[in-house]
C-alpha atoms as one frame of an Amber mdcrd trajectory, in Angstrom:
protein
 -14.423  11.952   7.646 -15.442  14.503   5.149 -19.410  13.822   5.521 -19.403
  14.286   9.601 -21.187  17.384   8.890 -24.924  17.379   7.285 -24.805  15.852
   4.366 -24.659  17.764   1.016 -27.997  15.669   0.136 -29.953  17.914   2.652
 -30.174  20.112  -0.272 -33.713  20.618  -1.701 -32.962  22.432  -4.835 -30.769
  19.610  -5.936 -32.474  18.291  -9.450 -34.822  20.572  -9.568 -35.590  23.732
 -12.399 -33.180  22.845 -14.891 -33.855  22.360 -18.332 -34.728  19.060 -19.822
 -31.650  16.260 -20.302 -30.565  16.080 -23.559 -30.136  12.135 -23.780 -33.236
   9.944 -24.866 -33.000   7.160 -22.016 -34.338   7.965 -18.556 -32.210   7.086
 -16.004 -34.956   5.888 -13.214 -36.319   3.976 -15.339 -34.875   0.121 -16.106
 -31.280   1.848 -14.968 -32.602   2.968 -11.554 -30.020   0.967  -9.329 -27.834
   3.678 -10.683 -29.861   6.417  -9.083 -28.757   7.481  -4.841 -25.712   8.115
  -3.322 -21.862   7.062  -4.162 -18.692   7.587  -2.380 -15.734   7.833  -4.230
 -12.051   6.010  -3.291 -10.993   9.781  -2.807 -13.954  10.744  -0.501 -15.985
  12.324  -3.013 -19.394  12.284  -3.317 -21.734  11.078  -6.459 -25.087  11.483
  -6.666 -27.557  10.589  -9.450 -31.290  11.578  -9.023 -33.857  12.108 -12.002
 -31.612  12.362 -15.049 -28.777  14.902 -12.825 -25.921  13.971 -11.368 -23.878
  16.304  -8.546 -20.278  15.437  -7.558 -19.392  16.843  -4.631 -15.540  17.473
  -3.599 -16.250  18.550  -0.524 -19.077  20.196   1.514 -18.816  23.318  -0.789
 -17.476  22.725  -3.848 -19.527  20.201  -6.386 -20.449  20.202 -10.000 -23.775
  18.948 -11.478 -25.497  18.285 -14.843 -27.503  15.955 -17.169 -26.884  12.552
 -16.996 -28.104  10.379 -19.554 -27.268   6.585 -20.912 -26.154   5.279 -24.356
 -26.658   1.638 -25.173 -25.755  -1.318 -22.391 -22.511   0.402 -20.499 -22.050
   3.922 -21.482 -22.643   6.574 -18.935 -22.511  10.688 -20.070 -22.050  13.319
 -18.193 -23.228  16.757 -19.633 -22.353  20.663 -18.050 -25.528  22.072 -19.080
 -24.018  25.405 -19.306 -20.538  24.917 -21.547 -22.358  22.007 -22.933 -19.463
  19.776 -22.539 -19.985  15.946 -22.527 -17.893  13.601 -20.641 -18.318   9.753
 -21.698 -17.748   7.105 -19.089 -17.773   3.297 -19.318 -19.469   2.140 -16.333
 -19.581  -1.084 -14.305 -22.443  -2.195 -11.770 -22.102  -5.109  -9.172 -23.927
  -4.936  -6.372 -22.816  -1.685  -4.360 -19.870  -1.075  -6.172 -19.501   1.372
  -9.786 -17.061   1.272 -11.803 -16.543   4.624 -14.224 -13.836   4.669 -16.947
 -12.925   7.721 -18.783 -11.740   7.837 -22.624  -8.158   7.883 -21.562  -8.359
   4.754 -19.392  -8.661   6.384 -16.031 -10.817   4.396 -13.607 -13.054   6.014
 -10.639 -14.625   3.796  -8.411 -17.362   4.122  -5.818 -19.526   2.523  -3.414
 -23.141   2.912  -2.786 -23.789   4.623   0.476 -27.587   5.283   0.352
């Protein structure tokens, strides 16, 4: 299992000293059963804390940004420093998410924290 080793989550700087997001809806607030940790089908790990998000491939390799919310089901993810935005259609039932991309490709997950 990819997460045998401490977990990635261990890491205090995560969410902290960046700038502010650049979406208008907080994410803890009435959206906060999006916020902890996800496991994707392909082992990867999502998390969502305080308007970030970090995807982790493995124990060394991850990307992070702002993560903000547009209207009932829409989900963006921002690079804070090429400033490229990634729009996902997302899904929520119990401790399962559902993210579709514009081109129809689906990434699912499974809360694990």
């Amino acid at each position: 299992m990819p997460w045998a080793q401490p977990s990635p989550a261990a890491d205090a700087s995560y969410g902290q000293g960046y700038q502010q997001p650049f979406y208008s809806q907080d994410v803890g607030g009435q959206n906060a059963e999006l916020g902890g940790r996800w496991q994707g089908n392909r082992g990867e790990l999502l998390m969502i804390r305080n308007g970030r998000f970090r995807i982790y491939q493995d124990q060394e390799r991850f990307k992070e940004g702002n993560l903000g919310l547009e209207g009932q089901n829409m989900l963006t993810m921002q690079d804070p420093v090429s400033g490229n935005v990634r729009r996902y259609e997302y899904a929520l039932q119990g401790d399962k998410l559902a993210l579709r991309d514009q081109a129809g490709n689906l990434l699912l997950y499974r809360r694990i924290q």
